[in-house]
Structures are given as structure tokens and as C-alpha cells.
TORVEX-820230 format. One line per field, with one value per atom (N, C-alpha, C): atom name; y, z, x. Coordinates in steps of 0.02 Angstrom, whole numbers, always signed. Layout:
<nodes>
atome <- [CA | ...]
c2 <- [Y | ...]
c3 <- [Z | ...]
c1 <- [X | ...]
</nodes>
This chain:
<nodes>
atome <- [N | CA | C | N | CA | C | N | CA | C | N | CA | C | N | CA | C | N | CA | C | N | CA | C | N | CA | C | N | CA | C | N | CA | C | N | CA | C | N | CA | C | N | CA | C | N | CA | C | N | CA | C | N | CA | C | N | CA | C | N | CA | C | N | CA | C | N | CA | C | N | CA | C | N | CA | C | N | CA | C | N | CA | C | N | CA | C | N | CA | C | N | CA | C | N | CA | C | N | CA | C | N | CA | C | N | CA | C | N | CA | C | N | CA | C | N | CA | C | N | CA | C | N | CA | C | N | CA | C | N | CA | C | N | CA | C | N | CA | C | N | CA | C | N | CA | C | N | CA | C | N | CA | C | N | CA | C | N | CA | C | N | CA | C | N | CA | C | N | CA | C | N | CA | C | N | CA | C | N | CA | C | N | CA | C | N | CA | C | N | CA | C | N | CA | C | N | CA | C | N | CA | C | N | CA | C | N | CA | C | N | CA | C | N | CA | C | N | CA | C | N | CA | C | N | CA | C | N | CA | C | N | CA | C | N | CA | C | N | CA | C | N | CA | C | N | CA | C | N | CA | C | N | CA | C | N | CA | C | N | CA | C | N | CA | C | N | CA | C | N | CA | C | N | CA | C | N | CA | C | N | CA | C | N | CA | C | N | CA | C | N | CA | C | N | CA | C | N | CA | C | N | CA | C | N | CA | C | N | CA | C | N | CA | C | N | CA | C | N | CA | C | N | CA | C | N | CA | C | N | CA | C | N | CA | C | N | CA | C | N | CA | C | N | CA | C | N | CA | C | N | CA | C | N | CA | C | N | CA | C | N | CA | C | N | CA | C | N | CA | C | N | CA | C | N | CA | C | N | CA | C | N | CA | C | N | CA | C | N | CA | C | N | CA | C | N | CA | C | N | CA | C | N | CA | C | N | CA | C | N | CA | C | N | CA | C | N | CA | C | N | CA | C | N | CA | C | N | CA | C | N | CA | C | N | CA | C | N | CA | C | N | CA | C | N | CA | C | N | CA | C]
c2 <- [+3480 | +3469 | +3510 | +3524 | +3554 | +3532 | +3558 | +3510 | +3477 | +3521 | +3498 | +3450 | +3464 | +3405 | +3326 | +3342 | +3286 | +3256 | +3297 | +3269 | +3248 | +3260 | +3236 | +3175 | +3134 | +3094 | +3028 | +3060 | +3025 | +2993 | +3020 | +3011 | +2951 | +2980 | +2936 | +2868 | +2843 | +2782 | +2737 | +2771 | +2767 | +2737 | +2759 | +2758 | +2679 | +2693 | +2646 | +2577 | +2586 | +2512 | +2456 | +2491 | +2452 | +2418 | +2462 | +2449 | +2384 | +2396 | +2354 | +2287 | +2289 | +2219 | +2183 | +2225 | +2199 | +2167 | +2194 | +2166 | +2111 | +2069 | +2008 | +1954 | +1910 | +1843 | +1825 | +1802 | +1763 | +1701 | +1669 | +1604 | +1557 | +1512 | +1454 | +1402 | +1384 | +1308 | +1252 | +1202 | +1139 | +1099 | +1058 | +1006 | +951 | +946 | +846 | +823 | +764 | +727 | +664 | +660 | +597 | +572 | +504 | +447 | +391 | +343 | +266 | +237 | +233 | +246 | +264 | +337 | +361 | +441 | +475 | +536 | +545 | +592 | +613 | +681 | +693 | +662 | +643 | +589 | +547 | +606 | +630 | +664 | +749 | +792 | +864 | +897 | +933 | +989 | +1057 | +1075 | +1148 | +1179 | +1250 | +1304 | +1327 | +1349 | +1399 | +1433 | +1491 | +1571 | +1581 | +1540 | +1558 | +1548 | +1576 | +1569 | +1508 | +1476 | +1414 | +1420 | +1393 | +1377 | +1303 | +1256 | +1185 | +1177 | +1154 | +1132 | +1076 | +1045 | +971 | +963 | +910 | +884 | +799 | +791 | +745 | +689 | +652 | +610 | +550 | +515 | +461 | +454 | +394 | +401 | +410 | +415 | +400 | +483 | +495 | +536 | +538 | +577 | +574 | +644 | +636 | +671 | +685 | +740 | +764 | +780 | +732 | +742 | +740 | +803 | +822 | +864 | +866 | +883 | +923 | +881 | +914 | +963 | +956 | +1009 | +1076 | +1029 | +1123 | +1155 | +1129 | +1160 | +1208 | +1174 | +1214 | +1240 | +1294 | +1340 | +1398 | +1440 | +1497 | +1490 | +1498 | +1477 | +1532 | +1557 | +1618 | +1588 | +1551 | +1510 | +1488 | +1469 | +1426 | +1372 | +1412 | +1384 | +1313 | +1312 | +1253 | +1196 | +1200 | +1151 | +1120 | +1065 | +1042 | +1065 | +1071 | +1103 | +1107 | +1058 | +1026 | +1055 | +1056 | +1126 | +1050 | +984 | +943 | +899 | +916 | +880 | +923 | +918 | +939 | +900 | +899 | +847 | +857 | +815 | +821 | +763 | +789 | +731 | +714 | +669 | +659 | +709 | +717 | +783 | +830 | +850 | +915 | +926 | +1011 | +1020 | +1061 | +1097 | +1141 | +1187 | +1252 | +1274 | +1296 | +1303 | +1297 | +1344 | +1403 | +1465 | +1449 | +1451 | +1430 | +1469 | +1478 | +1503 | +1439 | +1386 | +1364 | +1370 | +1353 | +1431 | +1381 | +1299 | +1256 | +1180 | +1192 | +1138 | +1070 | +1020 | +954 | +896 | +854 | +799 | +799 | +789 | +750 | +715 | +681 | +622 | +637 | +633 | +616 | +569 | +566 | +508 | +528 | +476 | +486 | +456 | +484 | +457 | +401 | +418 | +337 | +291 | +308 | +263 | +234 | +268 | +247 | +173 | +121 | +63 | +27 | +65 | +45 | +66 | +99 | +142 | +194 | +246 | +316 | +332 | +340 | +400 | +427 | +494 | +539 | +564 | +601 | +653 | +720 | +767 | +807 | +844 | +879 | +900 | +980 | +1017 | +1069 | +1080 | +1134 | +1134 | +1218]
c3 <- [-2359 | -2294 | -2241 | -2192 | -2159 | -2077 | -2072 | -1999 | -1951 | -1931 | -1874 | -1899 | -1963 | -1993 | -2011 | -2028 | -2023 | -1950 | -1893 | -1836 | -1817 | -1819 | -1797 | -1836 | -1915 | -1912 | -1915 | -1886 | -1840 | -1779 | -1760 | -1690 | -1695 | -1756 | -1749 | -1768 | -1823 | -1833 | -1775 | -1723 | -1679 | -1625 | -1614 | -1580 | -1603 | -1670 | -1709 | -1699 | -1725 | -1747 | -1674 | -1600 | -1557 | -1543 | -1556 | -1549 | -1604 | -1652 | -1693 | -1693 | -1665 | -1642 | -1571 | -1522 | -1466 | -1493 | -1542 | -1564 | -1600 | -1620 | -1653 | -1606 | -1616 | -1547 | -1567 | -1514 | -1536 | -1537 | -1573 | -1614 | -1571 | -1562 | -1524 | -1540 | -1456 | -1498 | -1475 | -1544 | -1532 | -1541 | -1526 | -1486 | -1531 | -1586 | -1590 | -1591 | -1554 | -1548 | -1600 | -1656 | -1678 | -1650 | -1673 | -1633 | -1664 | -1662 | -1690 | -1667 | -1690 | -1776 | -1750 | -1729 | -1687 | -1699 | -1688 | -1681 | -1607 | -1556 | -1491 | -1508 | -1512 | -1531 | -1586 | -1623 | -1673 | -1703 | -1674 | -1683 | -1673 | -1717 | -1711 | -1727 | -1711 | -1724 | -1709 | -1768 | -1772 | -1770 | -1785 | -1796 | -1848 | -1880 | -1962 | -1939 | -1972 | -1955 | -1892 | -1852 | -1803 | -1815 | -1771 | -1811 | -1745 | -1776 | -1766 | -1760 | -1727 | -1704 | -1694 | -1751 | -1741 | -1730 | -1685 | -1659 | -1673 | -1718 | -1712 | -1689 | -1666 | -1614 | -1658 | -1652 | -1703 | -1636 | -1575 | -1524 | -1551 | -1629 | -1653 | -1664 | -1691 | -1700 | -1795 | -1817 | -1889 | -1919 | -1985 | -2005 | -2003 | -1991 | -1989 | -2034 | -2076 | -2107 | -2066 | -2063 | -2028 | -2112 | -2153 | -2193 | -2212 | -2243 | -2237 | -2304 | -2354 | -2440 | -2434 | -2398 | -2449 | -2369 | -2308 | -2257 | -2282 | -2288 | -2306 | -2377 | -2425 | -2452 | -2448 | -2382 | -2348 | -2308 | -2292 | -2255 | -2283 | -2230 | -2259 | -2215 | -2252 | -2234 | -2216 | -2150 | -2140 | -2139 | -2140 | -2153 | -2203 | -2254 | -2315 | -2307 | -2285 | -2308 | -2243 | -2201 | -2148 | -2172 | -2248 | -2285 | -2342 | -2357 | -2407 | -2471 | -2545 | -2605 | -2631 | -2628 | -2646 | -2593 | -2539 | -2497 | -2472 | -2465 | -2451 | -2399 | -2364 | -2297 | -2241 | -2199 | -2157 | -2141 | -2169 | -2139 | -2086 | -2045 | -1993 | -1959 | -1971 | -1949 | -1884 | -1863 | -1779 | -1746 | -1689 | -1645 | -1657 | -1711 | -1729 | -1712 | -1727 | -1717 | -1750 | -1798 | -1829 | -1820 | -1831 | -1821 | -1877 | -1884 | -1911 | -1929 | -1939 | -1940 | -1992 | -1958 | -2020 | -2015 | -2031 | -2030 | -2053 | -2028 | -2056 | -2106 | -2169 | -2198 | -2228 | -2227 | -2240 | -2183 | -2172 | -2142 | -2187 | -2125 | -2147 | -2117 | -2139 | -2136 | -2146 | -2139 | -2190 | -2151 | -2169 | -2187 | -2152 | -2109 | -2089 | -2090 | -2116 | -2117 | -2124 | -2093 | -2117 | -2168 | -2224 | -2274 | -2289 | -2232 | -2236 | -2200 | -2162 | -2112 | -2088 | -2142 | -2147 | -2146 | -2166 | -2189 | -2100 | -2052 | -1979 | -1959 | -1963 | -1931 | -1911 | -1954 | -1915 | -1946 | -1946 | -1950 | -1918 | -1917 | -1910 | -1941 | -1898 | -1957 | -1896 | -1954 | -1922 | -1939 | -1911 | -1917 | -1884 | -1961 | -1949 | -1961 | -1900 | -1876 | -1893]
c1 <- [-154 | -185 | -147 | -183 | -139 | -107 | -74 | -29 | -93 | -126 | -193 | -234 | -259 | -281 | -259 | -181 | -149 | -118 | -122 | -109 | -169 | -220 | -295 | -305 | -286 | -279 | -226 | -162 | -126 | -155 | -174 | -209 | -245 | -322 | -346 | -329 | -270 | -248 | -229 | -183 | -143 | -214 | -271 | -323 | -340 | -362 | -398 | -344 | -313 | -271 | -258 | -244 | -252 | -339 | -388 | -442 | -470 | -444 | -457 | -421 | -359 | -328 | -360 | -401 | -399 | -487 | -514 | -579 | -560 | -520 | -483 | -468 | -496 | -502 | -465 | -384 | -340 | -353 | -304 | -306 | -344 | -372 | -380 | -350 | -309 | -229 | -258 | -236 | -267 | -204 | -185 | -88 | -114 | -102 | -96 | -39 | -33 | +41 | +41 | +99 | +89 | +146 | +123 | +183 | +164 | +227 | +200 | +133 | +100 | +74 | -12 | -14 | -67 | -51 | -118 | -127 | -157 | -122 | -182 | -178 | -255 | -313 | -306 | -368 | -355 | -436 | -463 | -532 | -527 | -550 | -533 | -593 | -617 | -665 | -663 | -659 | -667 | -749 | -741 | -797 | -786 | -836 | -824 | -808 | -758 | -758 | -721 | -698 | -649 | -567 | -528 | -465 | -430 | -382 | -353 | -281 | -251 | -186 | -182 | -160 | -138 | -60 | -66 | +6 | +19 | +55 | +63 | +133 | +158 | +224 | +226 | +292 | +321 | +347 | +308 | +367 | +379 | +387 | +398 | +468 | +482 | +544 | +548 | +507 | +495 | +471 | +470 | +447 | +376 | +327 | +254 | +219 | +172 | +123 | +59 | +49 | -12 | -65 | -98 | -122 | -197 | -231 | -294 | -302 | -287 | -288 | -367 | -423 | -491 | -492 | -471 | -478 | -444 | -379 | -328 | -359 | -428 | -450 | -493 | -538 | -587 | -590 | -495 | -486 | -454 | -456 | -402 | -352 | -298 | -260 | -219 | -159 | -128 | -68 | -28 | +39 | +45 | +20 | +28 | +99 | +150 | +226 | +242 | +189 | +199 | +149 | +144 | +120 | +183 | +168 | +212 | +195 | +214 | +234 | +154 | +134 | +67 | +6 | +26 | -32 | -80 | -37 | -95 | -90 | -13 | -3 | +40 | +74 | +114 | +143 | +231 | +278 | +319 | +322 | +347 | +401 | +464 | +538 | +540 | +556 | +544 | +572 | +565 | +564 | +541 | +524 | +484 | +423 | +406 | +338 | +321 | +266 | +245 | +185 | +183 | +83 | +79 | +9 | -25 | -93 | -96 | -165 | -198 | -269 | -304 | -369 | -425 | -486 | -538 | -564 | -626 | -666 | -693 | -711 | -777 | -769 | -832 | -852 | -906 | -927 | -916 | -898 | -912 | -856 | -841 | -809 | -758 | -694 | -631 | -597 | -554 | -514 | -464 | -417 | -336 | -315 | -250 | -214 | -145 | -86 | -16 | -17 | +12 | +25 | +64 | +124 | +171 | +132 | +85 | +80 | +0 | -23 | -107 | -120 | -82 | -104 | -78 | -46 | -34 | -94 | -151 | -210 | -192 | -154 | -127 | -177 | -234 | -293 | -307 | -381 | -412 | -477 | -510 | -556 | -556 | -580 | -579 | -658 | -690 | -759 | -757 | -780 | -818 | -888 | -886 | -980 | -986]
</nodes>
């Protein structure tokens, strides 16, 4: 190839690659706070196909699970590792906080619950449309 040709597509990468990030809708952040023995919000809804930023915040004094097994199935997921081993909850030690990227990827229903703490009414659902 020759130099002009390969500086012409320098260029165009250099062109391209900002254009193509600024066409990428950043995340949309959604805050849930757990705490003895409550989620705010206790109710979540997403969109298919949009991308997600969950923030969850730990103000209990107890360990808390942000847990949703058949949701984190029916996403894509861009963090994987701010899940536990099993890919089926998010633990969280008091004071902490974690996020969370995800993509929507099926409509419907599911289930939240803390796992330690479901049988106090720490539930949820969350709904994609």
C-alpha cells in the first residue's frame, strides 16, 4: 500500500471512531438503595435494547443481595464480574455500592429478592417492556 493510501485511511478511522461513539446513547442510571429490610425502589423497569447503569448502594447495617437469577439471564450483560460466581445475585457488605451494565435483551417479569432477607419482605420485581 502506499503512504497516501494508508494516511487516507488513518484519517478515516480517526474520523470514524469518534462518530461512532457519539452515535452510542450513554448508559441510563437507575440508584436502588437497600436497607433493613427494603429496596428504594422496591419496583424497576427497564426497555429492551437500551443500555443500563444500575447502581445499587448498601445503607444497612447487614449484608444485602440485590438478587434477580432469571433477569441477569435475560440480559447482556457488560460487567459480568459485579455479579457473584453463580451470575445470579449481587452482593453487597454494608456501606458499599456496586454498578451494574446491562442491555435488556427480553421482555417480561421477574422476581427480586434479598436472599438473606426475603422472608423480612425485602422484595422486588423488575419489568421489561
Amino acid at each position: 500500500m502506499s503512504a497516501k493510501l494508508l494516511a487516507g485511511i488513518a484519517l478515516a478511522v480517526i474520523v470514524a471512531a469518534p462518530a461512532a461513539a457519539a452515535g452510542r446513547a450513554p448508559a441510563q442510571s437507575v440508584t436502588v438503595v437497600a436497607s433493613e429490610y427494603q429496596f428504594a425502589p422496591a419496583k424497576l423497569a427497564f426497555k429492551r435494547g437500551a443500555l443500563y447503569r444500575l447502581h445499587i448502594e448498601n445503607h444497612g447495617k447487614e449484608q444485602h443481595e440485590f438478587t434477580a437469577p432469571e433477569f441477569f439471564k435475560a440480559v447482556k450483560l457488560q460487567n459480568a464480574e459485579a455479579l457473584n460466581a453463580d451470575r445470579t445475585e449481587i452482593e453487597l457488605p454494608p456501606g458499599s455500592a456496586k454498578d451494574l451494565f446491562f442491555v435488556p435483551q427480553q421482555s417480561g417479569h421477574y422476581p427480586l429478592r434479598c436472599s438473606d432477607h426475603d422472608w423480612a419482605g425485602m422484595t422486588g420485581s423488575i419489568t421489561v417492556k
